[in-house]
VMD Tcl script that draws the C-alpha trace (Angstrom):
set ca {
  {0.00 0.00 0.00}
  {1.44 3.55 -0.42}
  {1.50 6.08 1.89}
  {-1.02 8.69 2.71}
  {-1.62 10.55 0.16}
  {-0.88 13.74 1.66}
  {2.54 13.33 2.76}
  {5.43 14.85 0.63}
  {8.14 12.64 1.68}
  {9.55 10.75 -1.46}
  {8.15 7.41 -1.84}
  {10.27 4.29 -0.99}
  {12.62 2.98 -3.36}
  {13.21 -0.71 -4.55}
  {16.90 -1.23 -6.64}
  {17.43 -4.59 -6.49}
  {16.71 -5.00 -10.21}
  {18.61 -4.92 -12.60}
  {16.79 -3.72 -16.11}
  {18.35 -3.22 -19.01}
  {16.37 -0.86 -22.25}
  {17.47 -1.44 -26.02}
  {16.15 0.98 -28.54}
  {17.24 0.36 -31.83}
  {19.18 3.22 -33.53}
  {17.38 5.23 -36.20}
  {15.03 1.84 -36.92}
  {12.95 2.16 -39.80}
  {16.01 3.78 -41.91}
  {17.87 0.78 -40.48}
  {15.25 -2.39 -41.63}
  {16.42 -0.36 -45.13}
  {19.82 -0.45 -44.65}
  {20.04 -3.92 -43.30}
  {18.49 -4.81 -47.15}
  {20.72 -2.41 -48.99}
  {24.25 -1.74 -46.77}
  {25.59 0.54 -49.08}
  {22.61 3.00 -47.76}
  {24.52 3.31 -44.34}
  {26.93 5.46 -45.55}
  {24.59 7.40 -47.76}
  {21.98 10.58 -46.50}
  {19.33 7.97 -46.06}
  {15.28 8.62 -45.04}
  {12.14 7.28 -44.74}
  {8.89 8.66 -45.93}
  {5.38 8.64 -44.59}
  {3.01 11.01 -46.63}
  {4.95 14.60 -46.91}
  {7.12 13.79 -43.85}
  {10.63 12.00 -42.65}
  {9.69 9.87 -40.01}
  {13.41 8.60 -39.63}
  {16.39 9.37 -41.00}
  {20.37 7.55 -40.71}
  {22.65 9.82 -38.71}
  {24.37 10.51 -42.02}
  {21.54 12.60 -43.14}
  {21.19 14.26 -39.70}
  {24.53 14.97 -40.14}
  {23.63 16.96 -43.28}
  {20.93 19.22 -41.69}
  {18.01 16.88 -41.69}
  {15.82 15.92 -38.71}
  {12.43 13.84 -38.14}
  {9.02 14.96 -38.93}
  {10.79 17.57 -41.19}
  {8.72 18.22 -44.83}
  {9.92 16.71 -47.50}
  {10.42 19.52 -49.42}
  {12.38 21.11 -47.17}
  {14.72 17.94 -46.51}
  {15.32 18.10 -50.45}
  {16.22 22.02 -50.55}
  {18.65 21.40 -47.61}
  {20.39 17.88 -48.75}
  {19.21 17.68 -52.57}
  {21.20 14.20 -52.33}
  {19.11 12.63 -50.06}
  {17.51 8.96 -50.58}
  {14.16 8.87 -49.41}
  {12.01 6.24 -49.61}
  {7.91 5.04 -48.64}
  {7.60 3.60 -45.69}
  {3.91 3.33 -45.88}
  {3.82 -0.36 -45.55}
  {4.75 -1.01 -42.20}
  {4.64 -4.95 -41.81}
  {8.27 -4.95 -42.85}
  {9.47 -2.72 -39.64}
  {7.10 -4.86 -38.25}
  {8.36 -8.11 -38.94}
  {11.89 -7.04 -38.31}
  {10.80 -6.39 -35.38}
  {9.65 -9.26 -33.62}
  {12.94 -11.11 -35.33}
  {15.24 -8.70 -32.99}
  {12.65 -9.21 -30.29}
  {13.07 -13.21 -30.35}
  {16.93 -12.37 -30.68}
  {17.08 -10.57 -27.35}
  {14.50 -12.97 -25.92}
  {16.93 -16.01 -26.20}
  {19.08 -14.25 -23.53}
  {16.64 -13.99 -21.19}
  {16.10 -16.61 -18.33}
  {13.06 -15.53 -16.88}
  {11.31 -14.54 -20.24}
  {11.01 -11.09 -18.82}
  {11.00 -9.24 -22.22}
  {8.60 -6.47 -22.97}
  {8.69 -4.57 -25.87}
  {7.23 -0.97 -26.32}
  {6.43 0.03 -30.07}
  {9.09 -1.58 -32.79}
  {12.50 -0.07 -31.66}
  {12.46 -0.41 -28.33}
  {12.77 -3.72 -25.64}
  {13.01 -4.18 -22.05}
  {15.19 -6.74 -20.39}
  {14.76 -7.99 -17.26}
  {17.96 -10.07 -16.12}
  {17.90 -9.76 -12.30}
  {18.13 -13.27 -12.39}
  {21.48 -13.46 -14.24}
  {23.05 -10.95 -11.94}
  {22.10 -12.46 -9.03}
  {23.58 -15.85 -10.22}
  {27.04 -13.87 -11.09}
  {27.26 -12.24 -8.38}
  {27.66 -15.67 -6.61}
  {30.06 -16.94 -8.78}
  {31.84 -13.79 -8.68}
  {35.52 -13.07 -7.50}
  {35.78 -9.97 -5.85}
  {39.24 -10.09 -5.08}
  {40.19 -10.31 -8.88}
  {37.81 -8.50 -10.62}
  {40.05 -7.13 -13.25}
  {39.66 -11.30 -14.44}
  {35.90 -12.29 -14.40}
  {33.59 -14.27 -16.34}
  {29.83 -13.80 -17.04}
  {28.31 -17.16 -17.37}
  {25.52 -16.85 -19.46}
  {23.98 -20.56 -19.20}
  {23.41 -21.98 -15.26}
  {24.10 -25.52 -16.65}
  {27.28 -24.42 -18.65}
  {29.78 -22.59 -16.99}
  {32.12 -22.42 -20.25}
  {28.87 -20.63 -22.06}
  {29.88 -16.92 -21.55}
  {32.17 -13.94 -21.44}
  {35.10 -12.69 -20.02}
  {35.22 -8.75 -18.80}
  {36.64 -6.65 -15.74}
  {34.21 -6.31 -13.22}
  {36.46 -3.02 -11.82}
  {34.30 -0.38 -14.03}
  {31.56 -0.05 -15.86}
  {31.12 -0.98 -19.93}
  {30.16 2.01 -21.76}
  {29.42 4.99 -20.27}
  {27.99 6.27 -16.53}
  {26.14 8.72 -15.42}
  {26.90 11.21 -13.57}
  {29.51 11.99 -15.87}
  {32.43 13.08 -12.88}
  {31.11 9.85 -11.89}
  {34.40 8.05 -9.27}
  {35.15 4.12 -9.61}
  {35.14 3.04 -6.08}
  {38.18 0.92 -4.89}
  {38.09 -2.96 -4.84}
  {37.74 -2.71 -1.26}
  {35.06 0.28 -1.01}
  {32.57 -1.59 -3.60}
  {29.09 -2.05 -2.45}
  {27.04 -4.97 -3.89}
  {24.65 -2.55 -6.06}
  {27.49 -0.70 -7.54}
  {28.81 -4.24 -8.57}
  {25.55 -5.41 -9.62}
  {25.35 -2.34 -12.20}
  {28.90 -3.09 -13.67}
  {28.25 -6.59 -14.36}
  {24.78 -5.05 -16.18}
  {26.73 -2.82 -18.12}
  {29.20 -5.54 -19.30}
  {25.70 -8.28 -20.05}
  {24.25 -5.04 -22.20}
  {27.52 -4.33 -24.09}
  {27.56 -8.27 -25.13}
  {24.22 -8.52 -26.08}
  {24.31 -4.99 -27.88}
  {27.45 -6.65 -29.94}
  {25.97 -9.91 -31.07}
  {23.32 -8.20 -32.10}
  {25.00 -6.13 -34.23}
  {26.96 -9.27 -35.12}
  {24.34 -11.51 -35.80}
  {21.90 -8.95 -37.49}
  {23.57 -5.92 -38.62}
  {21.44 -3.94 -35.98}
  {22.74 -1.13 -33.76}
  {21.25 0.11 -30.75}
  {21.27 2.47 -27.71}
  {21.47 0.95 -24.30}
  {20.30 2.48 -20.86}
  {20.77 -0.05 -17.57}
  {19.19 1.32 -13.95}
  {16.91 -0.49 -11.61}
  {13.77 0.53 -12.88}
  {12.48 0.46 -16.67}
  {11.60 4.82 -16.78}
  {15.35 5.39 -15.59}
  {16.88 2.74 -17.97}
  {15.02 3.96 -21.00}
  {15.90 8.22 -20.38}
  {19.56 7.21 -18.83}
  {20.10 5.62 -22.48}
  {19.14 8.86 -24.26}
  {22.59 10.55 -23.05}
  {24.66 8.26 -25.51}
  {23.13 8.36 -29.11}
  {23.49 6.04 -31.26}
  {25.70 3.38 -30.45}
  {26.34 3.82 -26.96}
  {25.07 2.87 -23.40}
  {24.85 4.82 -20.16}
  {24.70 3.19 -16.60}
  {22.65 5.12 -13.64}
  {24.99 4.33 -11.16}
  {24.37 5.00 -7.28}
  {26.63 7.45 -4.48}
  {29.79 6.34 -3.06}
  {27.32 5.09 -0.53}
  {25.71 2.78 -2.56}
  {22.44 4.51 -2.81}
  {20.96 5.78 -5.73}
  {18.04 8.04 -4.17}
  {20.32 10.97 -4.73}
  {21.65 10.27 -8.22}
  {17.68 9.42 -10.00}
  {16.02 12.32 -8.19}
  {19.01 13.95 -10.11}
  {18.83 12.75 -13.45}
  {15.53 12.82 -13.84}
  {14.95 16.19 -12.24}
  {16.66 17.67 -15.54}
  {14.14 16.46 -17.73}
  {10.79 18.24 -18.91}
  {7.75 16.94 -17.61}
  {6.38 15.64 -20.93}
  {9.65 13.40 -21.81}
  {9.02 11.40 -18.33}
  {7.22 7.89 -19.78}
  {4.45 7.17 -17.94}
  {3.18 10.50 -17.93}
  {2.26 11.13 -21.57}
  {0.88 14.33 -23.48}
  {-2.19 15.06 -21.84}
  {-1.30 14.84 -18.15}
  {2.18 16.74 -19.11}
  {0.06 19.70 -19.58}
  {-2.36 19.43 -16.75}
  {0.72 19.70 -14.89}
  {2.61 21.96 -17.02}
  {-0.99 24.47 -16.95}
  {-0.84 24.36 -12.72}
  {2.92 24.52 -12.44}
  {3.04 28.19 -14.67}
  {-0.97 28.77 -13.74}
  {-1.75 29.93 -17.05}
  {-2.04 27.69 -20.56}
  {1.33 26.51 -21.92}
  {1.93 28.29 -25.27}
  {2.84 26.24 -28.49}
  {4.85 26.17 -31.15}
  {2.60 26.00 -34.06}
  {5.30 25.83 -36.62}
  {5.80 22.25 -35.37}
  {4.24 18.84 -36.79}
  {2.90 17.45 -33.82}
  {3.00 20.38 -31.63}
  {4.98 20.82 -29.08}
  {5.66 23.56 -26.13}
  {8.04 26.50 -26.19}
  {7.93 26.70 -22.31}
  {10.03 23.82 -20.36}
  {8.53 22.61 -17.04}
  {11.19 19.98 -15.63}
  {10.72 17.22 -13.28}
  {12.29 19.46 -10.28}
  {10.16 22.37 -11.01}
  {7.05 20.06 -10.13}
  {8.58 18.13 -7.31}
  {9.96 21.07 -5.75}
  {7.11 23.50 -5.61}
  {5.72 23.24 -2.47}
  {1.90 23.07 -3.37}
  {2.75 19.65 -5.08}
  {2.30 16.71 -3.73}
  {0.56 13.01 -4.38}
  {-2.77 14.20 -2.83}
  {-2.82 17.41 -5.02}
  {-2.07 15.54 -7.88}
  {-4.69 12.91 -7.31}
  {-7.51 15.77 -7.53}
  {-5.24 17.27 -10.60}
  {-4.44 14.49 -12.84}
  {-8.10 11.84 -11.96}
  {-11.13 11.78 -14.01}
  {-13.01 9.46 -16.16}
  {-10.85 6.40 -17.54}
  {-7.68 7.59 -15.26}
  {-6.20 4.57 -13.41}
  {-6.42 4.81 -9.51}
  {-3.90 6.10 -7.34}
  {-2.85 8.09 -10.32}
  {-1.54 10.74 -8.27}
  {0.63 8.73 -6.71}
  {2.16 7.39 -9.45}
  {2.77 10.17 -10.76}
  {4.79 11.37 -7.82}
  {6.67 8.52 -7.66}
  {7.89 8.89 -11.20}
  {8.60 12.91 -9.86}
  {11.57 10.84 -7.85}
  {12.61 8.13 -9.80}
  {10.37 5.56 -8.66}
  {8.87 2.92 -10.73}
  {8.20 -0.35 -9.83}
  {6.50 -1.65 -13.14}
  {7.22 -4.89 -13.60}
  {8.97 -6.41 -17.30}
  {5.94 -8.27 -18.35}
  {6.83 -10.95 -20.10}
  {5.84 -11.53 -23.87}
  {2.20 -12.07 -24.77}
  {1.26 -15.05 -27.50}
  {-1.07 -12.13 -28.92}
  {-1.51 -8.05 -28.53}
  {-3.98 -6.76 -26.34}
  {-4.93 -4.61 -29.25}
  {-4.69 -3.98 -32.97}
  {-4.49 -0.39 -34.12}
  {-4.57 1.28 -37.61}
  {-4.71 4.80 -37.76}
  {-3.99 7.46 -40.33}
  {-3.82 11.13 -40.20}
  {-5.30 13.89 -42.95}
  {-4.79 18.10 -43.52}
  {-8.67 17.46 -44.77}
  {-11.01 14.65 -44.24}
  {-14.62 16.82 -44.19}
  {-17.01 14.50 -46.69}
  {-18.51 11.55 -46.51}
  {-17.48 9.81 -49.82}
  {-13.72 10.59 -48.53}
  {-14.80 9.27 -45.32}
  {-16.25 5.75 -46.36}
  {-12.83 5.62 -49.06}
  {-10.65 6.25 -45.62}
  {-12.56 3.60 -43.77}
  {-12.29 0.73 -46.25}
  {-8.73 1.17 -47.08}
  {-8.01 1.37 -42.66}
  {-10.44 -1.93 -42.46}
  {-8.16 -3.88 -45.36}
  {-5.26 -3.04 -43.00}
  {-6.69 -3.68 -40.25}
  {-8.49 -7.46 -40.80}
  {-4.32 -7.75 -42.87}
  {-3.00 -7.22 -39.37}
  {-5.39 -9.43 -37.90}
  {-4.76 -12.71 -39.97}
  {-1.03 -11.60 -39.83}
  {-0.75 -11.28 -35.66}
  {-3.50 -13.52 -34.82}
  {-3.53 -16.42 -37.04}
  {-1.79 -19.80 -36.35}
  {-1.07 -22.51 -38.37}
  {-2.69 -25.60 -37.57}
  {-0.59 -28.52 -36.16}
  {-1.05 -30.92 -39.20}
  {-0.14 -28.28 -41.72}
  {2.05 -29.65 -44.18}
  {4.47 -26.97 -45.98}
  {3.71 -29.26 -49.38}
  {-0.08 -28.61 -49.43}
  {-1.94 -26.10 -52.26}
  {-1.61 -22.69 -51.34}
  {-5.14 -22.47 -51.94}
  {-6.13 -24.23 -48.73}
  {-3.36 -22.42 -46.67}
  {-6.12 -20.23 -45.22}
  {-8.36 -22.68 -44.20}
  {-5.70 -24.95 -42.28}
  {-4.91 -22.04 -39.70}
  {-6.85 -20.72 -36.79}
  {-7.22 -18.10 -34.82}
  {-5.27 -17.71 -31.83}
  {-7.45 -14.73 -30.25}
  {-11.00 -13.45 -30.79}
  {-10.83 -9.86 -30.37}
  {-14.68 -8.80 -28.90}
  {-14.31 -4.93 -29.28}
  {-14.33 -2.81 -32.69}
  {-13.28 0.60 -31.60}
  {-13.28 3.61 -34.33}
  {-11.45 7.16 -33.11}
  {-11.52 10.51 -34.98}
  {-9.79 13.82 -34.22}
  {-11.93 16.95 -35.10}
  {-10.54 19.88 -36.26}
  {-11.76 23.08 -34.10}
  {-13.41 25.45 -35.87}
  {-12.02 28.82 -37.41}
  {-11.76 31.85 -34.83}
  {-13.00 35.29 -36.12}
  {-9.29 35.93 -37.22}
  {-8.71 32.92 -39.10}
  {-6.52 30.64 -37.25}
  {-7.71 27.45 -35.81}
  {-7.22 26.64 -32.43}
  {-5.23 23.23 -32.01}
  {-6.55 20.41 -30.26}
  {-5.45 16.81 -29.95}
  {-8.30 15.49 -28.24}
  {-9.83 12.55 -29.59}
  {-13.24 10.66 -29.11}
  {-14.40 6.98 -29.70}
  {-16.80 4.92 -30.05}
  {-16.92 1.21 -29.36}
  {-19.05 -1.71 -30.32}
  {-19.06 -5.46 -30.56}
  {-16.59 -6.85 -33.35}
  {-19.19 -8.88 -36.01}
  {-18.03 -12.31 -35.98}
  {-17.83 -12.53 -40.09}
  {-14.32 -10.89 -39.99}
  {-13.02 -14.34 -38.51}
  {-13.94 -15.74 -42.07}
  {-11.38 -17.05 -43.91}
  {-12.82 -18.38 -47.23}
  {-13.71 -14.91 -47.68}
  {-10.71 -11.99 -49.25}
  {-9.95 -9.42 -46.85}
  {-11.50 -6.86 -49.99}
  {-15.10 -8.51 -48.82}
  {-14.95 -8.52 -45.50}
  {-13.58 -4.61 -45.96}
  {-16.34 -3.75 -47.18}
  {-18.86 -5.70 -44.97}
  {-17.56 -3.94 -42.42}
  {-17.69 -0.78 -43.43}
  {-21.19 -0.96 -44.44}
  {-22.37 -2.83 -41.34}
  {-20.27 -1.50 -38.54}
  {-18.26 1.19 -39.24}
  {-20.69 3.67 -41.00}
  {-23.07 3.48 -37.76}
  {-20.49 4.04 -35.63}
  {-19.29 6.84 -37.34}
  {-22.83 8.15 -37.23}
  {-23.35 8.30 -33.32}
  {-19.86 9.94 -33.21}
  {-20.81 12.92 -35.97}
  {-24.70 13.04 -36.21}
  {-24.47 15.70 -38.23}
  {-24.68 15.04 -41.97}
  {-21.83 17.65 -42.60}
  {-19.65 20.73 -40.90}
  {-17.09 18.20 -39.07}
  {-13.54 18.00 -40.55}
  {-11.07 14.98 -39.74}
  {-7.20 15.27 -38.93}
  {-7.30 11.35 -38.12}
  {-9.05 8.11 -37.87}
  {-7.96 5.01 -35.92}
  {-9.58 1.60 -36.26}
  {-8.58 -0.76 -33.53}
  {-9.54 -4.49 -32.31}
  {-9.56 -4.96 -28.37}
  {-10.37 -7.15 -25.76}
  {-8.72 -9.96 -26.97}
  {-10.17 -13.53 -25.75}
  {-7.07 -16.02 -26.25}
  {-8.31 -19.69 -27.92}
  {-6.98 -23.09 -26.54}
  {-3.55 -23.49 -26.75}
  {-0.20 -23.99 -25.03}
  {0.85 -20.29 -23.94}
  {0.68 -19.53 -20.11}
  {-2.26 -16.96 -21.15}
  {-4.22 -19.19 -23.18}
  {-8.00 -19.64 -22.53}
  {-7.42 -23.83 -21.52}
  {-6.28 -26.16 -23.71}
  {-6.36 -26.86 -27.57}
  {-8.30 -30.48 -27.51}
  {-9.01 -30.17 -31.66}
  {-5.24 -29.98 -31.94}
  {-4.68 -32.65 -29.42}
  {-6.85 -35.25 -31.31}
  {-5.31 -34.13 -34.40}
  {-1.94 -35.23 -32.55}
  {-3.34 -38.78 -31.55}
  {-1.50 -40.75 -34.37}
  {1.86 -39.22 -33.70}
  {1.42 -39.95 -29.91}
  {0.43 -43.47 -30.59}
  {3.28 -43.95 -33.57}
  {5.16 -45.85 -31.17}
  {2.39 -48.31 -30.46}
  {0.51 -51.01 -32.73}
  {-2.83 -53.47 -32.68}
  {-2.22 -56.89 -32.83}
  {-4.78 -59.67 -32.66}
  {-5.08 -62.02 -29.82}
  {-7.45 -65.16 -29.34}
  {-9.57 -64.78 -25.95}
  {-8.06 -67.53 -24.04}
  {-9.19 -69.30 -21.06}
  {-8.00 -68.44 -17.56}
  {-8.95 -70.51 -14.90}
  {-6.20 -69.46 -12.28}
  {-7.71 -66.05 -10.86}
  {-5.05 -65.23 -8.77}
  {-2.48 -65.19 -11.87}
  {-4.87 -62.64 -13.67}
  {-4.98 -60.79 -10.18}
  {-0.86 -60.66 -10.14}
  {-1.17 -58.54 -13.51}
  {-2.11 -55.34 -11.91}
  {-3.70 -53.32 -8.78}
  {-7.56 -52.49 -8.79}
  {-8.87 -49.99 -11.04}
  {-11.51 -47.43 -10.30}
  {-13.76 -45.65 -13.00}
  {-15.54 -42.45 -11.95}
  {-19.66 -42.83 -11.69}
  {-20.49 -39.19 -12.62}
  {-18.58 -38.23 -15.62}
  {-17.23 -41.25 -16.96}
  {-13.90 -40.54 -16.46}
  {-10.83 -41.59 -14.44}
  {-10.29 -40.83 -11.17}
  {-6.69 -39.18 -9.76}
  {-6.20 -41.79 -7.19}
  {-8.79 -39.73 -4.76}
  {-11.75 -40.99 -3.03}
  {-14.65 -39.90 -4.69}
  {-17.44 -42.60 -3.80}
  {-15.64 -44.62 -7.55}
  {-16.59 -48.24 -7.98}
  {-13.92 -50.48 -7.22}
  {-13.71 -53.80 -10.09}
  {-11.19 -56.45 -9.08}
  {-11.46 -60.06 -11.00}
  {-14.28 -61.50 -9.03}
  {-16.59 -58.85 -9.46}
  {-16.10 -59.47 -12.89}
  {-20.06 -58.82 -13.64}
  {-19.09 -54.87 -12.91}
  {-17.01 -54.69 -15.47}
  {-19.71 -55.93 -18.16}
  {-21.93 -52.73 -17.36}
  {-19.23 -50.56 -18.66}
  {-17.54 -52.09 -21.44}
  {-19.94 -50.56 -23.99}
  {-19.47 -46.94 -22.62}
  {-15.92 -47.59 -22.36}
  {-15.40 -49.01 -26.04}
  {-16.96 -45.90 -26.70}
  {-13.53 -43.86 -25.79}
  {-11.38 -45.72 -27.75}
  {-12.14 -44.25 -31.15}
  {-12.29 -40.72 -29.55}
  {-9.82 -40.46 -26.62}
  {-5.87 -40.01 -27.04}
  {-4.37 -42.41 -25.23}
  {-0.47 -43.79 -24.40}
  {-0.58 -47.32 -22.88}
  {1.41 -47.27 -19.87}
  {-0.02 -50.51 -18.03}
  {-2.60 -53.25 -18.16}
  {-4.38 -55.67 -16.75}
  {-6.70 -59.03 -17.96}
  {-10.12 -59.47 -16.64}
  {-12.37 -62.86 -16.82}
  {-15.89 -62.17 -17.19}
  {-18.61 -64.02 -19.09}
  {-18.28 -62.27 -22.12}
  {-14.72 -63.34 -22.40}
  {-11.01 -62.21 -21.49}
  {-10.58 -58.54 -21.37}
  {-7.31 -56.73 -21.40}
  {-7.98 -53.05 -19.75}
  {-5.32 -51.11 -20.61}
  {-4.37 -48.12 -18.12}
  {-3.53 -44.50 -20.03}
  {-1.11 -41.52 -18.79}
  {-2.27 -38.49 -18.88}
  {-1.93 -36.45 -21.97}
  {-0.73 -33.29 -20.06}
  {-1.45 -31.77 -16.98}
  {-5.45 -31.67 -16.64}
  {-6.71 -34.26 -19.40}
  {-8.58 -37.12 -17.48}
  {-7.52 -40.57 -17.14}
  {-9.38 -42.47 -19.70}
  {-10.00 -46.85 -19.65}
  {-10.15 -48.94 -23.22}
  {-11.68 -51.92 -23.24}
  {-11.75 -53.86 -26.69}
  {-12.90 -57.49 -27.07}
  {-10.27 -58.62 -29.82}
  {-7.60 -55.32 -30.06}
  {-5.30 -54.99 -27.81}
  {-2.33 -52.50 -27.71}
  {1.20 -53.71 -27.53}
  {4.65 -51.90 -27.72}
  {6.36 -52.35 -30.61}
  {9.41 -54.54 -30.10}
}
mol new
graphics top color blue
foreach p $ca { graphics top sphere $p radius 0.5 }
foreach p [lrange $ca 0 end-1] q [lrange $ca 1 end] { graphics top cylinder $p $q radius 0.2 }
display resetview
């Protein structure tokens, strides 16, 4: 629980973590570059409608700069190569390859990415296991082991300083004998980011920038002081304590480059802190503010604290205890967890942005071509392919032998309107946004049908009403964006930890390459007389009364069948014969039983995983044998 809300004393800290941030240098120029190399040394940028959205440092190097017009990149660097980046499912794809890359280091699969250029790293684990194994009295001359069951799997480095960079920058190596455990804990996280920074670079031509702290908002801004190519280190007093140093570092920055605190609640604070509305630069793409508030500005004046903030920063759709969080992040504090990678999103967003969109012919063209992308992002993120897919088979029945590894429930469409025109002329800008929500028609999960149909379908059925209760009026509203987005995602049967139970269509599917090792032969029902030699064969079996299934050993009022209550045994056989063409089963253990009917060989199954039931097979003439 945190404190009272109306106390200003910084909140308590928790460094045992080590967390290490990767953003990937210049990205989308680089998914180019890692096509063509010879673009690296070139003025290189990427294109989305009239603006860069990236460029290579080259290029910056020339004068050029992100969301900078194209026109004016071309008048200051006429050489430049620029090209579309419209299509986003390569960045896309190149980046969930350098996401599995990183994720192979991991031990404790804590890996969370944030957009396509950036990835958290959680490896407390791995520094806790080094620091065992660690010699502090020859540090100069240590290894990193990066496999617990290999200790020849790894890297050498000197544990007496940091790899990289450290901030502060007058920043004083202890002594051997003066080191404090977090201090040491930071170097050998600085020399685990510098490996994994070069075999990526190695192994996929890939640079990136590296920031390693104990929480993820002061890895991800510490990494900012080294661009690109380089990695920074928060590192703590000559006391070992890093209260000082964060409240520091992150008391430099403005308000609105803190993550976690985002746009709008920037200037909710930014508005109280100078008590009067922030003015902005309007020559700017996205806007932007020509007044800095920092982090110690807030924290420092004395009318702030989480309580004040709380009746500041809540409303509708605000998380609770926002006010506290908030203050926390004032100090340094942030004790988000590195969730670990999701088998699907949580949502799937398309969104485009216009310097018109005011009719609705434009409108209903916008929508369709946002819904293609949108149901191509679906079958591309969602979609499995089925276990007995064979690589061989007609592409024309490719479609039809996947399935869909979420249901999204939600269809959510979001404009922007434009303000209206003041009596001068100008428009006032706003970036607020409104939605509308409503449930996701169940056609879109159609695959015989092309994404063109169900485009349209959608538009027609869903979108257009939606749009409707958003803008009622047939005309006078004017668009500077549309998103389309999928939510609420409801995970199918599978094997992930998040999946919704598990995948039984696939498991029959499976039952011929779980029983590969096993064929029928055909035995003649012989004769036993001696009942204590059939007895010998196997301990008493119980079958469960209410759902037909087998019991886990537990009493649960089961009938017990030994040989002489052989008569039991007849009421079930035709139930139980019933399983054997429909259950997946490994024989494990058997046993014969004498009845008047004939011999029967029961034959005892494992479970197939953790929570399918014990099943019993009973067959008159086939009985399961392992193959010699």
């Amino acid at each position: 629980m945190p404190p009272p809300v109306s106390s200003r004393t910084p909140p308590p800290r928790k460094d045992a973590r080590i967390i290490i941030h990767f953003d990937y240098d210049c990205f989308y120029a680089a998914v180019f570059e890692a096509a063509n190399p010879n673009l690296k040394s070139l003025p290189f940028a990427v294109q989305q409608k009239q603006i860069i959205v990236t460029c290579n440092y080259e290029a910056r190097r020339r004068g050029l700069h992100k969301l900078q017009l194209i026109r004016e990149a071309r008048q200051i660097c006429p050489e430049v190569i620029i090209e579309l980046g419209e299509d986003i499912s390569r960045f896309r794809d190149a980046s969930k390859e350098l996401y599995k890359f990183i994720e192979g280091f991991s031990w404790n699969g804590k890996v969370e990415r944030l957009g396509f250029d950036e990835v958290w790293l959680d490896v407390t684990d791995m520094i806790d296991f080094n620091m065992e194994i660690l010699n502090v009295h020859d540090l100069a001359n240590s290894f990193f082991q990066m496999h617990e069951a290999d200790p020849t799997a790894g890297f050498g480095f000197d544990a007496g300083g940091v790899a990289g960079h450290a901030y502060p920058e007058d920043y004083i190596f202890p002594s051997e004998q003066d080191v404090d455990q977090l201090t040491l804990r930071l170097r050998l996280g600085s020399h685990l980011a510098m490996h994994i920074r070069h075999e990526l670079e190695r192994e996929k031509g890939y640079t990136c920038t590296v920031g390693i702290a104990t929480n993820k908002v002061l890895s991800k801004l510490v990494g900012n002081l080294h661009k690109p190519k380089g990695q920074t280190v928060l590192m703590p007093d000559g006391q070992g304590d890093l209260e000082g140093p964060s409240q520091a570092f992150i008391g430099e920055h403005d308000i609105g480059k803190v993550p976690g605190i985002g746009f709008k609640l920037s200037q909710k604070i930014r508005e109280c802190i100078l008590q009067r509305p922030a003015e902005f630069d309007a020559g700017l793409v996205y806007g932007g503010t020509k007044e800095k508030i920092t982090v110690a500005d807030v924290r420092e004046n004395p009318s702030v604290n989480s309580e004040m903030l709380e009746k500041l920063l809540a409303g509708p759709g605000s998380p609770h205890g926002i006010g506290y969080k908030i203050w926390s992040l004032l100090h340094g504090v942030d004790d988000t967890e590195v969730s670990q990678m999701r088998t699907v999103p949580r949502q799937i967003s398309i969104e485009d942005s216009y310097v018109r969109l005011d009719t609705m012919p434009e409108l209903l063209k916008e929508l369709d071509g946002l819904a293609k992308s949108l149901l191509t992002r679906m079958r591309i993120d969602l979609l499995g392919v089925e276990d007995d897919w064979d690589e061989d088979n007609s592409a024309s029945i490719a479609p039809l032998l996947k399935k869909w590894l979420a249901h999204p429930k939600t269809l959510r469409l979001t404009t922007r309107p434009r303000k209206a025109l003041l009596a001068d002329g100008t428009r006032p800008r706003s970036f607020k946004r409104i939605s509308h929500s409503a449930p996701l028609p169940t056609f879109v999960f159609s695959l015989s049908d092309t994404i063109d149909v169900l485009a349209d379908k959608l538009v027609k059925e869903a979108l257009a009403g939606m749009f409707r209760k958003l803008h009622p009026e047939k005309a006078g509203w004017n668009l500077s964006l549309v998103n389309l987005a999928v939510t609420n995602m409801a995970e199918t049967g599978g094997e992930s930890k998040t999946a919704n139970g598990r995948d039984i269509s696939g498991m029959f599917r499976r039952q011929e390459d779980v029983l590969k090792d096993f064929r029928i032969v055909e035995d003649a029902a012989e004769e036993v007389d001696d009942i204590d030699a059939v007895r010998e064969i196997g301990s008493a079996v119980s079958i469960a009364t209410t759902d037909d299934v087998w019991d886990d050993g537990e009493e649960d009022g089961s009938e017990h069948i030994d040989a002489t209550t052989s008569s039991t045994l007849d009421n079930f056989t035709s139930p139980i014969t019933q399983y054997y063409h429909s259950t997946i089963v490994i024989p494990t253990q058997s046993r014969m039983f004498n009845t008047r009917r004939g011999i029967f060989k029961v034959v005892f199954h494992a479970t197939y995983g953790e929570t399918e039931a014990i099943k019993l097979v009973v067959d008159k003439q086939a009985m399961y044998s392992p193959l010699s």
